[in-house]
N, C-alpha and C positions, 0 to 999 in steps of 0.2 A: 504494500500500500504506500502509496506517496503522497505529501498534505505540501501545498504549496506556501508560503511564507510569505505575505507579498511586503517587501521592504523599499519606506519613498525615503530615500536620503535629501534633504535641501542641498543644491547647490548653487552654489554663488555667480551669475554672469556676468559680474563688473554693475551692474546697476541695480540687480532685483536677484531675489532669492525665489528659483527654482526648481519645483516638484517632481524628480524622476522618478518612476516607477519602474522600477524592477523585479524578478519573480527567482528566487532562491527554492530548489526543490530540495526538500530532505527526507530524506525514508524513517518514513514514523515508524514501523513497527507494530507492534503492541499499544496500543493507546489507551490507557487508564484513563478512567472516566473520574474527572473530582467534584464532587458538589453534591449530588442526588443518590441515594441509594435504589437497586432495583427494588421494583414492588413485591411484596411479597406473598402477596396472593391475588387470584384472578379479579377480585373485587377491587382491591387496591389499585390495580390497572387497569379499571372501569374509573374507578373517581378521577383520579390519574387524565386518563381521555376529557370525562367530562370538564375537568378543568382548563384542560386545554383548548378544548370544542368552547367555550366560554369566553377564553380569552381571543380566539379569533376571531367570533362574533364582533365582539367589543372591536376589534382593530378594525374590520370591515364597518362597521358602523362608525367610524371615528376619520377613518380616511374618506369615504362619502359624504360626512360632512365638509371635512377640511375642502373637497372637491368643490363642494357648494359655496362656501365660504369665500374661495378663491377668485373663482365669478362674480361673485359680489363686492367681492372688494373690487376689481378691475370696472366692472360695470360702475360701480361711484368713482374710481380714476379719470375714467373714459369723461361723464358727466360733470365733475371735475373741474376737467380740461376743456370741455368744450363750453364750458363758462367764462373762464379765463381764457379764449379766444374772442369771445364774442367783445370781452370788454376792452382787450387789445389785440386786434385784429391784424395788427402790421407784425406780431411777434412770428416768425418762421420757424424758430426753434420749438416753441410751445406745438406748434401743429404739428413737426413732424414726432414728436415725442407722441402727441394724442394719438396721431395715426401708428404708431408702434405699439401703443398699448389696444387699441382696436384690432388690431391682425393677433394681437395676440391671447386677446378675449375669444377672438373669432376660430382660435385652433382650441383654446382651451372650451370651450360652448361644442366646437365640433367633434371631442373627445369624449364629454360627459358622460354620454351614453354608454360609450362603450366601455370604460373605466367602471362607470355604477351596473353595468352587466356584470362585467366581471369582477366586481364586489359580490353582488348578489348571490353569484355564481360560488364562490369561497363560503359565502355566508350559508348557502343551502347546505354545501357540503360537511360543514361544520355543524349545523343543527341536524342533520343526517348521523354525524358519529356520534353527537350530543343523546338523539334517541335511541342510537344502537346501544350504546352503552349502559343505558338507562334500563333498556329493555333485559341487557343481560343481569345487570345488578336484582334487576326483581326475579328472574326467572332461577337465582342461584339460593334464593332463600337463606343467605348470608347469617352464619351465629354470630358475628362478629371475631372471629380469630384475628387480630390483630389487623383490628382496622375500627378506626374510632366511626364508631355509632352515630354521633351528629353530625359528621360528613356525610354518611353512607343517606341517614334520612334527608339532610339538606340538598342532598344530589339529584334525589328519589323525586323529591317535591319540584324542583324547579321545572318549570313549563317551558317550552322554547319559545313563546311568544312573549311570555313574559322577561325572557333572558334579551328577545329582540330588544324591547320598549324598553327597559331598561340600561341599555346599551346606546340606542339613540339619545334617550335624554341625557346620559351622561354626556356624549360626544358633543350633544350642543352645548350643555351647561361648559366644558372646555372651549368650546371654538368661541362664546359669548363673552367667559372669562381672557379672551388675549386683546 
């Protein structure tokens, strides 16, 4: 197995400091895992899933906003700008800035869709493993061998619809908050 290394040294051109990127291979080996213990039973790596099914959601609903956001902000740029032409009309510079931020609302608007598809598209797929998991977790009739009981019920409980709505409101209440 080989894990690449990528190393950007700064280098100096007489005026500005310069980002090269280089790619160093070195043969991993054996790669020990630090941080997380495997799970230890089939239940544990259902909650495991669910959590992660969870966390995706949240990311897909958070980048969909930030997507919305983005248009919005440029669309009051745009608006903006074409106010301050109207009031100085002879300014050249201000117009082609406007028209720069209009081409560039005009690719980001002609992306939306496809970006929030394939949001959606992650998102299904992640409330997909969210219910599979869910489904195995009740179907194992779990005694709890080591695996803590208010995870197991709070995982049990959560609805995907509700993991949606609460994943958007978060994402706005962030993108409201910047």
């Amino acid at each position: 197995m080989f894990t690449v290394f990528w190393h950007v040294p700064p280098v100096f051109d007489g005026r500005n400091v310069v980002m090269v990127q280089t790619a160093n291979w070195k043969r991993a080996g054996n790669v020990i895992a630090i941080g997380r213990e495997e799970p230890r039973s089939g239940a544990e790596a259902d909650l495991r899933q669910i959590e992660r099914a969870c966390r995706e959601i949240a990311f897909c609903e958070l980048a969909e906003a930030m997507a919305q956001s983005r248009i919005a902000a440029l669309r009051g740029a745009v608006a903006g700008g074409r106010a301050e032409i109207a009031a100085q009309p002879e300014c050249e510079d201000l117009r082609l800035s406007v028209r720069t931020l209009e081409c560039e609302l005009a690719s980001f608007e002609e992306t939306l869709p496809i970006e929030c598809a394939y949001r959606a598209d992650q998102r299904d797929i992640a409330l997909a493993r969210l219910s599979a998991a869910q489904a195995r977790l009740r179907a194992q009739a779990v005694s709890g061998d080591g695996v803590d009981m208010v995870r197991l019920q709070a995982a049990l409980a959560l609805s995907p619809r509700v993991v949606v709505h609460n994943s958007r409101q978060q994402a706005a209440a962030r993108i409201a908050a910047q």
